[in-house]
N, C-alpha and C positions, 0 to 999 in steps of 0.2 A: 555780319548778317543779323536781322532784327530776328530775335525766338518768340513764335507766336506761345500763348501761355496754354495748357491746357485747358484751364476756364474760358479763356477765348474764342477756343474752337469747340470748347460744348455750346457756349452762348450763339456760334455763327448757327452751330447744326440744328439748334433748336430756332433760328430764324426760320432755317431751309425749308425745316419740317412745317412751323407756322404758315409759311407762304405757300407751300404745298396742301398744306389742306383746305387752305383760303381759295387757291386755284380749282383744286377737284370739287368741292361743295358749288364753286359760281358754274363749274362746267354740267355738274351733275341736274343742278336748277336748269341750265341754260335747254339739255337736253328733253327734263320734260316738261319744260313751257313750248319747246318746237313739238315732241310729241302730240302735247294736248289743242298746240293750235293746228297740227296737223288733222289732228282726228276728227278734231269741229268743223275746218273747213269742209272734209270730205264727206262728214254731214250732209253742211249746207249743198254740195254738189250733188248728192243723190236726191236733196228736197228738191233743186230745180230741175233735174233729168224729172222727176215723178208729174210734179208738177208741169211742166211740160206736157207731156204725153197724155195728162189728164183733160186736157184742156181743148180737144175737139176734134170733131172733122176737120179745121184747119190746118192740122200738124198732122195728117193723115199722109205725105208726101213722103213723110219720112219711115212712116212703120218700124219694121223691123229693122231698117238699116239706121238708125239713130244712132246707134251706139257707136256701131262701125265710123259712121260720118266724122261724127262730134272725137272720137280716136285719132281721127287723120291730123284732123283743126288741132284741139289742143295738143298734141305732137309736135306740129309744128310751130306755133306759140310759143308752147313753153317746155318742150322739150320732154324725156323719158317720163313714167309714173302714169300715163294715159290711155295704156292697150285699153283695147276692148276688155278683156278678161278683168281687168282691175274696174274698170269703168262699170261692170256687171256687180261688181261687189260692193264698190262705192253706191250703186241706186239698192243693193241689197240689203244694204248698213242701214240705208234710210228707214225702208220698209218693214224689218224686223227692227227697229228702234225707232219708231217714231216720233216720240217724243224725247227733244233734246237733256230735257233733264234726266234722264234713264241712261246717257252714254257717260261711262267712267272716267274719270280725270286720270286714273291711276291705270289706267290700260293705252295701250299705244294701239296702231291704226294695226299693227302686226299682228297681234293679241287678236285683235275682231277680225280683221282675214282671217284666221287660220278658224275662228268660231265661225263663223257665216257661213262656211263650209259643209256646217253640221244643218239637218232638216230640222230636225225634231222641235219644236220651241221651251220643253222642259230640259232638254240636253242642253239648248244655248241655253238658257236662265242659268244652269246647272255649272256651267262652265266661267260664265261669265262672274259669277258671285264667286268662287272657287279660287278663280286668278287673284282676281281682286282682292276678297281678305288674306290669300297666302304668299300674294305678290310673286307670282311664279312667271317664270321665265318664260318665252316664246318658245322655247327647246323642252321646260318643263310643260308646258302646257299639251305643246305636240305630242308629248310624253303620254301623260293623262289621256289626251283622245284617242291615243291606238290603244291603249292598254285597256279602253270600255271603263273606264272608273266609274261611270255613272252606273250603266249598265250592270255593273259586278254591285256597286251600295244600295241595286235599287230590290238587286234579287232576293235579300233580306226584309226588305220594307212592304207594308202594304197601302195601297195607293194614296191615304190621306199621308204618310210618312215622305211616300213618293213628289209629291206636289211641293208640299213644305221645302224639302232641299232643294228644288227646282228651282223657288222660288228665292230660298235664304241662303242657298248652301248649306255645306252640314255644320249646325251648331254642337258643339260638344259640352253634352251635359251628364253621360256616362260609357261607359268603356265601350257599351251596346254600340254607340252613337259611330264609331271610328274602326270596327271590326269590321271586315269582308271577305268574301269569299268567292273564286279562290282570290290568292296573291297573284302580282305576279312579278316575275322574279328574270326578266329573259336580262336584264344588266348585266348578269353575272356571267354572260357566256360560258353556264356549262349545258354541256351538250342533254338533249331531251332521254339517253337514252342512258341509265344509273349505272357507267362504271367508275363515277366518283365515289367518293364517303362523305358522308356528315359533314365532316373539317371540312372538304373541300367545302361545302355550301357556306360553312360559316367564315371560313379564310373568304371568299368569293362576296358573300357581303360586307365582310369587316373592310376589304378593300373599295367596295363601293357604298360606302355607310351613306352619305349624302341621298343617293338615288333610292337607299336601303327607306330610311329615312321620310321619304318624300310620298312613296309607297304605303308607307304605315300611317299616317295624315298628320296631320296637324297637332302639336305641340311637344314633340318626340325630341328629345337629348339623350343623347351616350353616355352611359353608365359604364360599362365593360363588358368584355368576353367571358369564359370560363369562370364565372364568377362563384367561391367557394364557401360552401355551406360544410359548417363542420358540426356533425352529433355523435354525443357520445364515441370520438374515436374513428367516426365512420366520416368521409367527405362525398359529398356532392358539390355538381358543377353545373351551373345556369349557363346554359349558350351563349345567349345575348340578354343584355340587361339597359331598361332605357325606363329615364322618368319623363312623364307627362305632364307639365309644364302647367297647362290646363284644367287639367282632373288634380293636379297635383299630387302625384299615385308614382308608385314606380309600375313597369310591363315588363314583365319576365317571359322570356320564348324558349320554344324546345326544340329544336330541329332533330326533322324525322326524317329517315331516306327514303323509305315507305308508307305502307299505310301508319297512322296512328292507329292506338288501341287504347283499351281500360288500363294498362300499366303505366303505363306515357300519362295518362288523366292523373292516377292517385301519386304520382311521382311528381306532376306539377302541381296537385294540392299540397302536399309538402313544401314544396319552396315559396306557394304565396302565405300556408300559414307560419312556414318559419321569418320570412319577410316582415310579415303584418306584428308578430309580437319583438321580432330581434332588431329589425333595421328602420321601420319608417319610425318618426317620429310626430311630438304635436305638430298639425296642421298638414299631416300628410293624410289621406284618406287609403283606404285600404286598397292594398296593389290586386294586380292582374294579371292573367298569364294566359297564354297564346302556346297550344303546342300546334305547331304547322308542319302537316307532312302534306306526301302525294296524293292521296288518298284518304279517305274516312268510311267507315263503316257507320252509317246515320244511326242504325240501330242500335249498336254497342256503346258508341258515344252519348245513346239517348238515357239509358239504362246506367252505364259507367257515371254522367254527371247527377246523376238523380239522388240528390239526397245532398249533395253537395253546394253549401252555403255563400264559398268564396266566389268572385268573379272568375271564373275561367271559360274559355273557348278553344274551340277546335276547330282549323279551319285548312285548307287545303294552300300549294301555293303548286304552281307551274313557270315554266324555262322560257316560255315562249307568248308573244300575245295573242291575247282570245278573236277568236271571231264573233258576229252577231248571231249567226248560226249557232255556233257552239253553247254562246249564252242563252239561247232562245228556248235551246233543248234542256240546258239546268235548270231554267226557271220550271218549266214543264215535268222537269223528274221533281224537283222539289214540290211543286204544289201536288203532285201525285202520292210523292212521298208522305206529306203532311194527310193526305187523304188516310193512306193504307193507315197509316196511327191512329187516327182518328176513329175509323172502324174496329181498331181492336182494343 
């Protein structure tokens, strides 16, 4: 019996693997040249539903049942992808894009259904640029629109800030730029009502760090957990620890099972000055830190960071997703809030 050699069957396995990835790359191409020729044509189908319809009292027979009609016809044709309900989205693809060169190569027909859904025209711009440069999944993106992402970056901003991400998405040019408020955190399946601990929230994201991750925006890598600061004899331990790819910075977090206070602040001042002179190096910009509890007391927080040079934030996270209501009444206590300060 012939003995295949060991270099033999490295040399077969490293064909396997060569033709294997020569396969996935021509299929991964293959899928978004159908994607993009997909999404163009349905374009071009909602130009000619509009157009159509535009075009007189002679096409007045059809009114309101056009859509229905033209559902039955193409159904029969050419099979499933033509209800009426998709048929409504495809003339609506059109109309909120009007012009071809504005619809993305890099988004599938999936991507703009589930955005077309949305009223608002700074929510779709918002959403639309978002996918796009973060290349986010149809499951991420659905993600993003329950959880009000816009809505939660926009409560911070004031209306020329608001426009801007509308229109660019958020660009990141400092730690300000990718903070919000609250978080939200309902991935973690723990329940709304605190008789976990701490660990348990941080076990609970360590486990879902990708979603953890996706939450926190854009340019976010994992550093570690329980991350250990040792002085003089005494240790300290960072929660979670992640650098910013972007900012090029490390982001140090605290987790709070309650409200944050003034000791949680100068505990996390601690760790980004021990950071900024022990751990970054050249070309790292100076880090940041995030203590996130359930709650904050605006006032104590306003007073507790006062005076304090480093980048740091406090910001709120929740179990479950916001409503518009809910967001509608934050924005409303916060510009209240900013009032009552303002007067004293």
């Amino acid at each position: 019996m012939k003995v295949v050699s060991d270099h033999a069957t490295s040399q077969y396995g490293e064909l396997v693997e060569s033709i294997g990835s020569l396969l996935m790359e021509a299929r991964a191409r293959v899928a978004t040249a159908i994607n993009t020729t997909l999404t163009r044509t349905y374009w071009e189908i909602g130009r000619y539903i509009v157009e159509y319809e535009q075009k007189g009292d002679d096409r007045a027979e059809y009114g309101a049942n056009l859509l229905n009609r033209l559902s039955e016809d193409l159904t029969i044709r050419f099979g499933k992808g033509f209800g009426r309900t998709n048929l409504q989205y495809i003339k609506r693809f059109y109309l909120v894009f009007p012009k071809c060169g504005t619809v993305s190569r890099k988004l599938s027909w999936s991507h703009y259904y589930e955005i077309l859904k949305l009223d608002d025209p700074l929510e779709i711009g918002f959403y639309t640029k978002e996918c796009e440069s973060q290349r986010w999944s149809v499951r991420e993106l659905k993600r993003q629109i329950r959880s009000m992402l816009y809505q939660r970056l926009s409560l911070s901003k004031d209306k020329k800030e608001v426009l801007r991400i509308a229109r660019k998405g958020v660009e990141i040019q400092s730690p300000e730029d990718i903070i919000h408020d609250p978080y939200v955190l309902e991935f973690t399946g723990l329940p709304e009502d605190p008789i976990w601990s701490e660990k348990s929230l941080e076990d609970a994201l360590a486990d879902n760090l990708s979603r953890f991750m996706l939450e926190l925006g854009k340019g976010f890598a994992f550093v570690g957990r329980q991350y250990r600061i040792s002085l003089e004899g005494r240790h300290f331990y960072v929660d979670l620890v992640f650098y910013n790819v972007i900012l090029k910075t490390y982001c140090l977090i605290d987790l709070k099972k309650g409200k944050a206070d003034h000791q949680d602040i100068g505990q996390m001042n601690l760790y980004i000055d021990f950071f900024k002179h022990e751990v970054c190096t050249d070309g790292d910009s100076d880090p940041f830190g995030i203590v996130l509890g359930t709650d904050k007391d605006r006032l104590t927080v306003k007073y507790a960071l006062e005076g304090i040079t480093n980048k740091l934030f406090v910001s709120r996270y929740q179990l479950f997703l916001p409503s518009q209501q809910s967001l509608e009444r934050e924005a409303l206590r916060i510009i209240e809030a900013h009032s009552k300060m303002d007067d004293d």
